[in-house]
MARMAR-856743 format. One line per 5 residues: their letters; for each residue x, y, z of N, C-alpha, C, O. Coordinates in steps of 0.02 Angstrom, whole numbers, plus 50000, padded with zeros to 5 digits. Example, Ala and Ser with C-alpha at 12.3 -4.5 7.8 and 13.67 -1.06 7.14 Angstrom:
<atoms>
as) 50660:49716:50390:50615:49775:50390:50660:49835:50390:50712:49834:50423  50642:49888:50354:50684:49947:50357:50645:50002:50394:50670:50057:50402
</atoms>
This chain:
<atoms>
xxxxx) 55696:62697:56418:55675:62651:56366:55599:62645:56368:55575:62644:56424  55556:62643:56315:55493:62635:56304:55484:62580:56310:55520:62534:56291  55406:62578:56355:55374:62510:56383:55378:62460:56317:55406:62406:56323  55353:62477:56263:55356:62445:56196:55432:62396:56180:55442:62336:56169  55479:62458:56186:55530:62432:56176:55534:62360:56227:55527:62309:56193
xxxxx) 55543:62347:56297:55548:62306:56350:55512:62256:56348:55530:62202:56372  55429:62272:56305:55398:62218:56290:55442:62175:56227:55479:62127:56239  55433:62193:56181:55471:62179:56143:55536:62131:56149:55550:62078:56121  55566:62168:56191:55632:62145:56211:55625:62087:56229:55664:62047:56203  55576:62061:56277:55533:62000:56319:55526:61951:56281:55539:61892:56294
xxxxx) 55503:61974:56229:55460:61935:56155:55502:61895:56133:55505:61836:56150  55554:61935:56076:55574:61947:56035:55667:61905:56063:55699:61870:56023  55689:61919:56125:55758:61899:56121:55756:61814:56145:55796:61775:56120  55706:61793:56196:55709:61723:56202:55712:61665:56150:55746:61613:56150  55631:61710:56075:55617:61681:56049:55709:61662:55989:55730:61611:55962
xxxxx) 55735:61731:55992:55795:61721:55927:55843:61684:55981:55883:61652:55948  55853:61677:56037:55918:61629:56079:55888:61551:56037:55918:61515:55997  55832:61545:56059:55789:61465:56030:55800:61447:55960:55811:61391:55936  55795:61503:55934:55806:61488:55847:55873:61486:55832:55903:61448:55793  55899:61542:55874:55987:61523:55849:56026:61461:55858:56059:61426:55819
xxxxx) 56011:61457:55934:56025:61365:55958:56011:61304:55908:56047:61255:55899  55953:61318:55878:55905:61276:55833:55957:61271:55784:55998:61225:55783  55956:61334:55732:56019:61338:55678:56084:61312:55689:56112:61265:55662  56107:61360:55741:56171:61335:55743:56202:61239:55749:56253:61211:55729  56141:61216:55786:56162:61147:55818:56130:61107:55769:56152:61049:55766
xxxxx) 56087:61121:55732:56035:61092:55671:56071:61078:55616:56039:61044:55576  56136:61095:55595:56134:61105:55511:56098:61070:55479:56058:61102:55446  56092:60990:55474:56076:60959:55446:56015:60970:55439:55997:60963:55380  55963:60989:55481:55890:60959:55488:55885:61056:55448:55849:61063:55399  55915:61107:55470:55889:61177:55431:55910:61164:55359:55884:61199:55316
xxxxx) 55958:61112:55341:55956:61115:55294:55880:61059:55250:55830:61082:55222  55889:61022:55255:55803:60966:55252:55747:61038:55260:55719:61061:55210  55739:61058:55311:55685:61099:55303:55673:61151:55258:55621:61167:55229  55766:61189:55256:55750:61237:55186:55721:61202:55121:55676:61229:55089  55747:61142:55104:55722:61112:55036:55642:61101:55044:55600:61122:55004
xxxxx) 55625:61059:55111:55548:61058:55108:55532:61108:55110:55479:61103:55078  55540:61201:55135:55505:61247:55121:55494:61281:55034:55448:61312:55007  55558:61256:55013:55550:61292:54941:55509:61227:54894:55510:61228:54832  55488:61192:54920:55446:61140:54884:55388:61141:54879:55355:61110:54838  55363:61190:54938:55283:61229:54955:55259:61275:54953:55253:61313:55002
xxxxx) 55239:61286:54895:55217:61345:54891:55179:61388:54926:55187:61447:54942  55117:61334:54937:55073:61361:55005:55100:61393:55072:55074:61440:55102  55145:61367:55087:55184:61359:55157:55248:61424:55141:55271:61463:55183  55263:61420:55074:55303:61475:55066:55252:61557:55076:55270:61603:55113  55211:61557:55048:55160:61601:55055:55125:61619:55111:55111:61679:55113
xxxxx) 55104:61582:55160:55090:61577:55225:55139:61609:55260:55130:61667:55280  55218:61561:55277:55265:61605:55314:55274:61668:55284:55304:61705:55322  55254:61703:55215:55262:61794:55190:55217:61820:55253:55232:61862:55296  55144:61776:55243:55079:61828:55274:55115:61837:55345:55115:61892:55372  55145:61781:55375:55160:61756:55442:55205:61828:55453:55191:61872:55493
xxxxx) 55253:61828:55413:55309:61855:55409:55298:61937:55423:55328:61978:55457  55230:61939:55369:55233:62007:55352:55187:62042:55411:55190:62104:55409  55141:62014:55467:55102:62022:55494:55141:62047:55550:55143:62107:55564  55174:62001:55583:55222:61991:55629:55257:62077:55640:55247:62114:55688  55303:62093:55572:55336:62143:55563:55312:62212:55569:55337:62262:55595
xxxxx) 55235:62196:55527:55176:62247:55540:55170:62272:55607:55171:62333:55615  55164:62233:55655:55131:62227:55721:55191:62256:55751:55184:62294:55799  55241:62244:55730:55324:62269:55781:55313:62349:55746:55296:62402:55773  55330:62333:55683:55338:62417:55673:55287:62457:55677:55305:62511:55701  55231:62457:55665:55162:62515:55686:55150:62533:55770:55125:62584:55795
xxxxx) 55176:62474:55800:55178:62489:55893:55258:62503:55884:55265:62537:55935  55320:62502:55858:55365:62508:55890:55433:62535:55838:55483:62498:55836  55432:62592:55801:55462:62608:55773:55488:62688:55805:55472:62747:55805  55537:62640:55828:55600:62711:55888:55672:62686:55873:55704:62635:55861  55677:62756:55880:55774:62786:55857:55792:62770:55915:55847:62742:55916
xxxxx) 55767:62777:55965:55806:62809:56043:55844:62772:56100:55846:62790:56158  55875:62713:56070:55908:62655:56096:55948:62607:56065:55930:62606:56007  55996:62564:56074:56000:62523:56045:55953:62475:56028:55945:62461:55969  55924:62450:56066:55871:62394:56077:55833:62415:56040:55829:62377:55993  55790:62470:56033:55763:62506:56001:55746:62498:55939:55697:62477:55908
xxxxx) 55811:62525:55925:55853:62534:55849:55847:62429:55811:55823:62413:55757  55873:62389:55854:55869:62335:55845:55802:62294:55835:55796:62237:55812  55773:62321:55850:55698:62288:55875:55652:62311:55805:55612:62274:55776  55669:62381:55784:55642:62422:55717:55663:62377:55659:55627:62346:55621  55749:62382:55660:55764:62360:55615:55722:62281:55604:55676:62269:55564
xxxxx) 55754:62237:55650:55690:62175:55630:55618:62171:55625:55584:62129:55595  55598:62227:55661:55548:62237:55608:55523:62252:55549:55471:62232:55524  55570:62296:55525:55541:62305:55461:55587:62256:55414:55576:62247:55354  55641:62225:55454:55687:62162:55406:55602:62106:55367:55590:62091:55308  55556:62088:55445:55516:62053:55445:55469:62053:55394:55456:62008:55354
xxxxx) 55443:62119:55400:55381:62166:55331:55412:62134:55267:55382:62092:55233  55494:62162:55249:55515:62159:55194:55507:62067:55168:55473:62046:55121  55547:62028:55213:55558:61950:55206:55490:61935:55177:55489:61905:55123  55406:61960:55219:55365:61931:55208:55330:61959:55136:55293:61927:55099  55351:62023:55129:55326:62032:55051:55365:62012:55012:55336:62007:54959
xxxxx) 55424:61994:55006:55452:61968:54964:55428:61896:54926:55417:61881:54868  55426:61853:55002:55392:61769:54993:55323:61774:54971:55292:61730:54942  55297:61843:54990:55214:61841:54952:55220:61873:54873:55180:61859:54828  55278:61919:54866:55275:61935:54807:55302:61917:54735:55282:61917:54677  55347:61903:54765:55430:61864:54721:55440:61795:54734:55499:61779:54739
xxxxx) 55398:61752:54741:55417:61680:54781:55482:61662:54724:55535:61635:54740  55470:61675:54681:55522:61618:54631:55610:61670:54663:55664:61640:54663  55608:61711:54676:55687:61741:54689:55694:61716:54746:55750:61695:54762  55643:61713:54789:55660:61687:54872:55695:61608:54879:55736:61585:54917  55652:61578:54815:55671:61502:54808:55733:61515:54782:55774:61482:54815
xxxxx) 55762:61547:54739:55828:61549:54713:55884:61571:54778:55941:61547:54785  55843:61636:54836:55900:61638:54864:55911:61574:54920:55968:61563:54940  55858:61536:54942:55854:61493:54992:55896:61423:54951:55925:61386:54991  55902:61405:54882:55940:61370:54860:56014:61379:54871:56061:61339:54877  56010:61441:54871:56103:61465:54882:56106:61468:54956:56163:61476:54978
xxxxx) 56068:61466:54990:56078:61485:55064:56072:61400:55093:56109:61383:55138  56035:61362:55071:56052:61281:55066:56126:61257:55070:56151:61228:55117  56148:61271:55027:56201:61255:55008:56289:61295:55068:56348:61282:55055  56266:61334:55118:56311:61385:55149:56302:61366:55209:56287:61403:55256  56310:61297:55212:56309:61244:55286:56359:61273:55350:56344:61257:55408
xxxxx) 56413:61311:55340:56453:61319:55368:56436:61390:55398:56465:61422:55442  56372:61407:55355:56354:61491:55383:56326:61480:55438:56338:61511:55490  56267:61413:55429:56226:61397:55493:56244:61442:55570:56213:61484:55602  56315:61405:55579:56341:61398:55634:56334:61485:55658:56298:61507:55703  56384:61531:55607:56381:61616:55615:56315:61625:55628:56299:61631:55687
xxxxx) 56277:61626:55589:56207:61639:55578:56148:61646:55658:56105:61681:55685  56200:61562:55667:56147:61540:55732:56175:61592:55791:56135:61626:55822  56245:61597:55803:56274:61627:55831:56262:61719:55844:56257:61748:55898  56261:61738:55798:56207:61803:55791:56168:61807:55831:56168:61837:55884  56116:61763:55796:56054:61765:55831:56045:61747:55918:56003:61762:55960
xxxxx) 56087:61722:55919:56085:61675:56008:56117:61764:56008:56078:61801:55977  56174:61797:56035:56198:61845:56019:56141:61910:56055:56134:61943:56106  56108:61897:55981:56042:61973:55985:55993:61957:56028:55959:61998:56059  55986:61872:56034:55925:61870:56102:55944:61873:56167:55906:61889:56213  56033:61851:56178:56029:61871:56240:56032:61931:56260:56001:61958:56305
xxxxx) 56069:61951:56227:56057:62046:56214:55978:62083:56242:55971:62125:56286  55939:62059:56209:55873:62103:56209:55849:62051:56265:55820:62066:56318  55862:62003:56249:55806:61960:56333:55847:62004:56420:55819:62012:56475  55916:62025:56401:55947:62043:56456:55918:62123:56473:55909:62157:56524  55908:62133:56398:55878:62221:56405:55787:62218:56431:55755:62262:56459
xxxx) 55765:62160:56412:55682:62151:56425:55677:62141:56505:55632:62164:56540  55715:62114:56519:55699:62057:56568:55739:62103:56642:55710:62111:56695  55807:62127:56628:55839:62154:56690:55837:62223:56695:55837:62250:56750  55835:62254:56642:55844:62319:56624:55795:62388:56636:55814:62443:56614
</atoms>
């Protein structure tokens, strides 16, 4: 496995266990926050640059076939690139899909679950591996 990859792994799986926990146990409050994000435009635009920087930085240091982790780590990266040009480019479709994604309270829970999922995954591949 590439040093990249392991860094990464380090990064990247603690931070999604935290966010998934967050989601999953949050509904209420991810849901409050989705509405305050699609209410700001500024802030919608910010998390693109945020978004898109982030993804930048994963995929130009770390775009490899040669693992799962790997493979996982690419893919969110360039998931990241895409999310953040979208919110910088298209804000009004992002607000339409975050209205429907408001509303799919019961996804939270999957969603969060995933994510806890892929971080312990990659924190176990960063960290022991």
């Amino acid at each position: 496995m590439s040093p990249n990859t392991i860094v990464l792994a380090k990064l990247v799986g603690p931070i999604m266990v935290f966010a998934g926990l967050g989601i999953a146990i949050n509904k209420k409050l991810i849901k409050e926050l989705l509405e305050d994000f699609i209410k700001s435009t500024g802030l919608m635009f910010l998390a693109g640059m945020f978004a898109a920087v982030i993804g930048m930085l994963m995929v130009t240091s770390h775009t490899l076939w040669n693992s799962v982790p790997a493979v996982i780590l690419t893919v969110l990266g360039w998931m990241s690139v895409l999310k953040g040009a979208l919110l910088m480019i298209c804000p009004q479709h992002m607000i339409q899909l975050t209205k429907k994604m408001k509303k799919m309270t019961d996804a939270y829970v999957v969603i969060g679950i995933i994510y806890v999922g892929l971080g312990l995954y990659l924190g176990y591949v960063g960290f022991f591996m």
